[in-house]
N, C-alpha and C positions, 0 to 999 in steps of 0.2 A: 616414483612420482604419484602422487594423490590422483584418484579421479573425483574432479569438482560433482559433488553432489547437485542434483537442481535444488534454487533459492525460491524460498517463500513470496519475495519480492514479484517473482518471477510469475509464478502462479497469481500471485493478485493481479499483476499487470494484467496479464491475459484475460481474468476474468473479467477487471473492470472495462477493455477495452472492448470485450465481447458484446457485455451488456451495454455499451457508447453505440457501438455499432446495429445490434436489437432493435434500441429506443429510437437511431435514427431510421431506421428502413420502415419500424412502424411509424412515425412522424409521416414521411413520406407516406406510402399510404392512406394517413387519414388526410392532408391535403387532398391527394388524388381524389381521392370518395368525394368530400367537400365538392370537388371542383367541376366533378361529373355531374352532382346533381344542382348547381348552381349556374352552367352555361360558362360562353364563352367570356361573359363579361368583367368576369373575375379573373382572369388568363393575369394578367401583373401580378396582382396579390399573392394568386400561390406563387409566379416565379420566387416572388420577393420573400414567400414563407419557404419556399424549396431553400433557396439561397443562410436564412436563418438555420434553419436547420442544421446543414451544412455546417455553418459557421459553428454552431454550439454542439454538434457531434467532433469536430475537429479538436476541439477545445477540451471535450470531455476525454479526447483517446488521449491527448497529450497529456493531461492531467494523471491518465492511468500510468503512461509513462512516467513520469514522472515519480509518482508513488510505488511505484515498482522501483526505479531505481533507488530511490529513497531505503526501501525496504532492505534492500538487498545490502546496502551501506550500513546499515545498524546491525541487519546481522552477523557483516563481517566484523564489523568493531565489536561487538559481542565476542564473536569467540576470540578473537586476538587477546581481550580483558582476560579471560576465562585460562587461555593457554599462561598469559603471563600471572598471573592465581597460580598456574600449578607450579611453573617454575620457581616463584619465590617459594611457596613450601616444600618443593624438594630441595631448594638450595639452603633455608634458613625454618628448620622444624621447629626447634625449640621457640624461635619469635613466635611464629606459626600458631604454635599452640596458645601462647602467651597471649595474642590479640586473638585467636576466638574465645580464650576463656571470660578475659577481662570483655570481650562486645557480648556474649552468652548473660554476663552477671549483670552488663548495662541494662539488655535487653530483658531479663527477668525482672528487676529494680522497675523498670520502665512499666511493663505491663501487669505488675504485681500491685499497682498505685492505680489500678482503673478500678 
């Protein structure tokens, strides 16, 4: 049995959810500061910017989710493409050769015309 390598998806989720969670602790933060030097009278406002915050850090981590699993989907379909590539060439060599030569002389024809 294979041991599952870690996925690229993977790593970006992490990262983007790291930096979601960063930008919301500093938000917070700059609230607080705001809020120390403004008095009590503004007490809703930040609630209401604490609570935004929130809302769009929330938002942000899902979205890393999200991109992460996204990620991780394209690369499995990647190589699945890639393993069924090898199997038709080892099953059918002569095709094999015969469609890279004829896409080689497309692809020569093509950029020999720029």
């Amino acid at each position: 049995m294979k041991t599952k390598a870690p996925v690229n998806g993977g790593n970006i989720q992490h990262s983007l959810e790291r930096g979601a969670d960063k930008a919301t602790v500093a938000a917070h933060h700059a609230i607080d500061s705001a809020a120390d030097t403004t008095g009590p009278a503004l007490d809703h406002m930040v609630a209401s910017a604490h609570k935004t915050v929130d809302r769009v850090g929330d938002a942000a981590t899902s979205a890393a989710g999200a991109l992460g699993v996204k990620g991780d989907q394209l690369n499995e379909g990647s190589k699945r493409a890639i393993e069924r590539a090898g199997v038709y060439v080892r099953e059918n060599p002569v095709t094999s050769l015969g469609i890279a030569v004829a896409a080689g002389y497309v692809l020569s024809r093509l950029l020999s015309s720029r």
